[in-house]
N, C-alpha and C positions, 0 to 999 in steps of 0.2 A: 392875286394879281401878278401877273407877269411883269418881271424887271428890269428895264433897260438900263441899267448900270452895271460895270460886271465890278461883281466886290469883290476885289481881292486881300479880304483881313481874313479871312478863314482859308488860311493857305493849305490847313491842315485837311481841309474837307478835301480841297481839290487836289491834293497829292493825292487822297485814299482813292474819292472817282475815279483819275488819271488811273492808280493801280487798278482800281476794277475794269475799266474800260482795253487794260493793257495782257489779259491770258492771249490774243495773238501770238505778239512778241513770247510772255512767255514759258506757250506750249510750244513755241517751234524754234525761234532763236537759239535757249536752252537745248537742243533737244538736236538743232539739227548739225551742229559739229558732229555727234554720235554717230549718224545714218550709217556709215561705212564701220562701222564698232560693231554694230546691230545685226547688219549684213552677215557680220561673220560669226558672232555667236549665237545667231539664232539659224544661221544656214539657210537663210532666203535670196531670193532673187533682190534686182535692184529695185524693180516695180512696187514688189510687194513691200521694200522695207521703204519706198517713197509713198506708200500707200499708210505706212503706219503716220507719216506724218499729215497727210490728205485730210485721213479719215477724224483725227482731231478738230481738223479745221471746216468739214463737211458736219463735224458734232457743234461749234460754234456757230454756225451758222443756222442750225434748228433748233439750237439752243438759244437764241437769240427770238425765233418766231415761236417759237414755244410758249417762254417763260415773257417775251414779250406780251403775250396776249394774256397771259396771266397778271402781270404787274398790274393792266388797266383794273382787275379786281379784287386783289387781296393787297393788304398792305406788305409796303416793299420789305420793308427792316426785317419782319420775318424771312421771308422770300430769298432775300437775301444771303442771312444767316444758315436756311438751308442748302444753298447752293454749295459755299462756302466747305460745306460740311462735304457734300458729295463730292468736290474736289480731292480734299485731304484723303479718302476713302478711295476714289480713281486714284490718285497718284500713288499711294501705297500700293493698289492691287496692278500697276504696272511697273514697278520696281520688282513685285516678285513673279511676273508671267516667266514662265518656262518654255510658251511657244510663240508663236509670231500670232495665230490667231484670237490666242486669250491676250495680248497684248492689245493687237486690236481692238478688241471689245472694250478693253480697258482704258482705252486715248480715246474713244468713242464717246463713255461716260465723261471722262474729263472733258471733252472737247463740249457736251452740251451743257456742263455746268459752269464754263468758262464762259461759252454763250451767254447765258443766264442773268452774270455778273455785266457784260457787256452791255445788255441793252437794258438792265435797271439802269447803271448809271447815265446813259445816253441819252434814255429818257425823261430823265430827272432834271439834267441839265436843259434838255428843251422846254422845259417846262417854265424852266428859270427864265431866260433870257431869248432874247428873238436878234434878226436881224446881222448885222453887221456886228455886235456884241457875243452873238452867237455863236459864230464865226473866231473872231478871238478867244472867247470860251474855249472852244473846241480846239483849238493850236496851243493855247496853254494846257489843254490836258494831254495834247502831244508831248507837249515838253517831258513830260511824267512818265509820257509813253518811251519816247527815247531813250531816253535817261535810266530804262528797265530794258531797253532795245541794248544798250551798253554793258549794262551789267551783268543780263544773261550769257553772254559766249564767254566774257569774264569767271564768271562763277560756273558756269560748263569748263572750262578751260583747268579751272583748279579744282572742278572734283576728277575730272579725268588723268590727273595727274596722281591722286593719290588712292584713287577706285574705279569700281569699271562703270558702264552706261548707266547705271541703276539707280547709282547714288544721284543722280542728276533729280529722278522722280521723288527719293526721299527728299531733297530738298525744295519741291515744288508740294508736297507735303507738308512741310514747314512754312513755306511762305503761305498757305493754304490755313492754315491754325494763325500766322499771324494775323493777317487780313482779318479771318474771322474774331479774334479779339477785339480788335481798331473798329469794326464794325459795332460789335455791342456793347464795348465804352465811349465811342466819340459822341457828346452831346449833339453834334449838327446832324448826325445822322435820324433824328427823331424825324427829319423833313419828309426822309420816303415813305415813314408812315400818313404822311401828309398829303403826296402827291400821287393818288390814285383815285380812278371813277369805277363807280359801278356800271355795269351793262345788264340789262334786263338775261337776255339770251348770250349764247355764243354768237346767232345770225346775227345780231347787229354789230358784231366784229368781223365778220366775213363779209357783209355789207360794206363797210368801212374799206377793206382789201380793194372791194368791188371796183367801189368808188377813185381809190387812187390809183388803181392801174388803167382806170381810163382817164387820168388827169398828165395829160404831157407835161405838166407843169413838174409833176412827179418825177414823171417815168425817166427824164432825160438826166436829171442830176444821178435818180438812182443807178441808172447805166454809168452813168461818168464814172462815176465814186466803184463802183462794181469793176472796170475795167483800170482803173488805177490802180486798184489792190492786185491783179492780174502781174505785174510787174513786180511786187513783194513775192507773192508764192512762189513764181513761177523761180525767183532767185530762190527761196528758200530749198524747192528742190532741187534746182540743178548745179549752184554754185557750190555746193559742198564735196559734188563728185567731179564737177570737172576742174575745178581749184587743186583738189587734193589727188585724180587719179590723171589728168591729163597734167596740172600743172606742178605735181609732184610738194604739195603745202601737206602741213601734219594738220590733225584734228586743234591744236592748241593754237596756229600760224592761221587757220583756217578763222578761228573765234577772235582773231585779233581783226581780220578781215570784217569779221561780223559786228567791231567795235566802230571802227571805221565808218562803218555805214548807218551803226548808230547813232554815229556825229551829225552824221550828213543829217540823218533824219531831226534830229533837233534845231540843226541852224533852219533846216527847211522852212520849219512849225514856226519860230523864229523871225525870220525873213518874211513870213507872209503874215504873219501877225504885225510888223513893222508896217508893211505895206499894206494892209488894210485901212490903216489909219488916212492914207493918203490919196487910194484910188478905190475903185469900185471894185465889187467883190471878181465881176466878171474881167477885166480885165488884168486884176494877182492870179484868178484862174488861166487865161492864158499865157499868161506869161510862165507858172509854173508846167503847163501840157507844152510847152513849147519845148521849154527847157528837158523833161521827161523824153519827151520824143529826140531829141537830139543824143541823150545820152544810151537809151536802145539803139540808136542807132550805131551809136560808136561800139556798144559791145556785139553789134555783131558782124559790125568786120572784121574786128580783133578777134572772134573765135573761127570766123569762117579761113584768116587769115595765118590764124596763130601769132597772133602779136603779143610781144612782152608783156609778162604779168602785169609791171604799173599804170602799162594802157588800159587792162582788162579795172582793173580796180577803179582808177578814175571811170572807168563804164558805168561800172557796178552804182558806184554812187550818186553818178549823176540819173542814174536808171532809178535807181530804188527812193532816193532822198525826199524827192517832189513829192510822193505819197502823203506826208502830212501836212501839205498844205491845199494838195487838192483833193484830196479826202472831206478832209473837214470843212472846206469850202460848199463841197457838192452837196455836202449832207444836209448842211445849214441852209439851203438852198429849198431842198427836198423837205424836209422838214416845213417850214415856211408855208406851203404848198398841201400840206396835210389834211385832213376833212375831217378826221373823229381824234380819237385816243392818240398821244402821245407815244405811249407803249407799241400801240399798232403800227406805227408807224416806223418806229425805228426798229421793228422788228421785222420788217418787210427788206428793211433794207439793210439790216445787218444779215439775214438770208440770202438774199441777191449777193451781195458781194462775195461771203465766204463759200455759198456753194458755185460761183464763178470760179475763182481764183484755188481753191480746194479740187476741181476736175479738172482741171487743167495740171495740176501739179503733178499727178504721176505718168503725164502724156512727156513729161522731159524725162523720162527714162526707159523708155517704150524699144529704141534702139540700143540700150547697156549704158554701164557707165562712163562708158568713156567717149560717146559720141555728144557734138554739139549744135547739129541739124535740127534734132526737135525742141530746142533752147532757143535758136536762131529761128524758127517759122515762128514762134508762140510771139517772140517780141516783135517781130515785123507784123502780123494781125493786129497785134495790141497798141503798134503806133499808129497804122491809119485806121483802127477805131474811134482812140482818143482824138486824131484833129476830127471825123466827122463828127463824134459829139461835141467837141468844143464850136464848131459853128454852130448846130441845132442849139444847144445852150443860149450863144449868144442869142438866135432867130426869137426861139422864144421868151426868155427872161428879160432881155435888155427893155422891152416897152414897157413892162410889168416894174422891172425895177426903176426905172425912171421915175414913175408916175409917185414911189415912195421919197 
C-alpha cells in the first residue's frame, strides 16, 4: 500500500536514496572545476572537453530510461549492486584515459550507471509516498543532494591541490565502493527487492511510454522539470570558463563558487519544503519559476555588461538555487499523473531532462572560452520557456488539483 505519511526515523535510508539519486552533482560538480586542467593535458578544444562533461550527463539520462525499464522487472537490490559496481570500474578506467576519446567513452559508462542508480531510487520513493508528501520527500532528498552539491568542489578543490584531474575520478571510485557497501549492509534496503512488477513483454512498457506522452497531464511537468535542469547544466558548462578565463578565479576560487551555490541549492529544497506545508504545490511552484527567471535574468546583464564578480555570483545563485525545489515539485506532479510502472515513468523523465540540459551544454562553448553570448541566448530561451510552462501548468493541473 502506498504511504501517506513521510517517516522520517530511517534517516539512514534517505541519506543513501538522496546519495543515489545525487551522481548529477557528483559527475559534474567534482569534475567541473577540472574542465580547463583537462583542456590542457589532454590538448583538446573547449567543445570537446565540455563535451566530456555533456556526454556523462547524456549517459545519465539513458541510464535512467534503461535501467528504468529494467527495475519494473528484476528485483532492485541486485540491480542496484550492479550498477554500483560499473561505476567503480568507469571511474577507474577514466582516471587512467590517455586521450580525450577513451575518456569519453569512459564518463559515458559512468554516466549510464549513475543513471541507473538515479531512477531505482526515484522510483522507489514514488512508490512510497504520493501527493504533497511526495513532494517533501523529494526536497528532503535534495537536502542530501546539496549537501553532496557542497562537498563535491570541496573535495575537487583539495584533490587538485595535492594531484592532478585524475585523482578526482579515483575518488568517485571510492565513493562508488562505499555506496556499494551501504547498499548490501542496510537492512531497509531489502524494500527494492519489494518494489517491482513483472511485465509480460517489453510492448507493454512501450505502451506505457505510449500512453503518457499523450497525457498533458504528464508532458507539462515533464517539460517544466526538463527545462529547470537547463539552468544547472547550462552553469555547469559555461561558469567554470568564463569565472575562471574572463573573470580571472583559479580552479580552487572557482569550487568555492561551486560551494556557494550548494548553499543556495539546499535552503532552496528547504524553503519550499517549508512552504509546502502552507500553500499548494502550484503556487511554491511559481513562486520558485519566478524567482529562477529573475535571477537569469540578472546574470545576463552582468555578463552582457561585464559587471563585478559579486553581481555575477548573486546571478549565479539566484539562477541555479530554484532548481530543487521546482524540480521536485514537477516531478511529483508528473509522477502523480503516471498510467503503468513506476520505473517507466521516472525513467522517461529522468531522460527528458538529462538529454535536455546535457545538449545544450556543449552549445556554451561553441564560440571559445572566453565568450558569453552563447551562455546569454541559452538563459534567455530557458526564461521565457519556463513562465510559458508555468501557466500551462497552472491551465491544466490547478482543476485537477483542487478537486484532491
Amino acid at each position: 500500500m502506498t504511504k501517506t505519511k513521510l517517516d522520517l526515523s530511517h534517516l539512514s535510508f534517505i541519506i543513501l536514496l538522496g546519495a543515489m539519486t545525487a551522481f548529477g552533482p557528483m559527475l559534474s560538480d567534482m569534475y567541473s572545476p577540472a574542465l580547463p586542467l583537462v583542456q590542457q593535458d589532454l590538448g583538446t578544444s573547449t567543445s570537446q572537453v565540455q563535451l566530456t562533461l555533456s556526454i556523462a550527463m547524456i549517459g545519465i539520462a539513458f541510464g535512467q530510461f534503461i535501467f528504468g525499464v529494467i527495475a519494473d522487472r528484476v528485483p532492485r537490490k541486485t540491480l542496484v549492486l550492479t550498477i554500483l559496481a560499473l561505476v567503480m570500474i568507469a571511474s577507474l578506467a577514466s582516471a587512467l584515459s590517455s586521450s580525450v576519446s577513451l575518456f569519453i567513452m569512459a564518463r559515458l559508462v559512468q554516466g549510464l550507471a549513475g543513471g541507473g542508480a538515479i531512477v531505482i531510487a526515484r522510483a522507489t520513493v514514488g512508490e512510497l509516498y504520493q501527493g504533497e508528501i511526495l513532494s517533501r520527500f523529494f526536497t528532503a532528498l535534495m537536502v542530501v543532494n546539496g549537501i553532496i552539491s557542497i562537498l563535491a568542489p570541496l573535495v575537487s578543490a583539495l584533490i587538485l591541490t595535492v594531484t592532478e584531474w585524475r585523482g578526482i575520478f579515483v575518488a568517485l571510485a571510492v565513493i562508488g565502493a562505499v555506496m556499494f557497501l551501504a547498499v548490501l549492509t542496510h537492512p531497509k534496503m531489502k524494500t527494492l527487492n519489494a518494489t517491482y512488477q513483472t511485465h509480460d513483454n517489453f510492448g507493454d512498457i512501450f505502451k506505457d511510454f505510449g500512453r503518457l506522452l499523450k497525457t498533458p497531464h504528464f508532458l507539462v511537468p515533464m517539460f517544466l522539470q526538463g527545462v529547470t535542469y537547463v539552468m544547472i547544466f547550462s552553469y555547469g558548462a559555461g561558469a567554470p570558463f568564463i569565472t575562471q578565463n574572463v573573470y580571472g578565479l583559479s580552479p580552487q576560487n572557482f569550487s568555492m563558487l561551486m560551494v556557494l551555490t550548494g548553499i543556495g541549492l539546499i535552503i532552496s529544497s528547504q524553503v519550499a519544503n517549508i512552504l509546502l506545508r502552507f500553500f499548494n504545490q502550484l503556487s511554491v511552484l511559481a513562486g520558485l519559476i519566478v524567482v529562477q527567471v529573475l535571477g537569469a535574468a540578472l546574470v545576463v546583464v552582468v555578463l552582457l555588461c561585464h559587471l563585478p564578480l559579486p553581481v555575477l555570483i548573486g546571478g549565479f545563485i539566484l539562477c541555479v538555487a530554484p532548481v530543487t525545489g521546482i524540480g521536485p515539485i514537477a516531478f511529483s506532479l508528473a509522477m502523480q499523473a503516471r498510467t503503468g510502472g513506476s520505473g517507466s515513468a521516472s525513467s522517461l523523465l529522468g531522460l527528458f531532462q538529462f538529454v535536455l540540459g546535457s545538449s545544450i551544454a556543449p552549445l556554451i562553448g561553441i564560440q571559445g572560452p572566453e565568450s558569453v553570448v552563447p551562455y546569454s541566448i541559452v538563459l534567455s530561451v530557458t526564461m521565457i520557456l519556463l513562465l510559458v510552462l508555468m501557466v500551462l501548468t497552472r491551465i491544466l493541473l490547478k482543476p485537477a488539483l483542487n478537486k484532491e
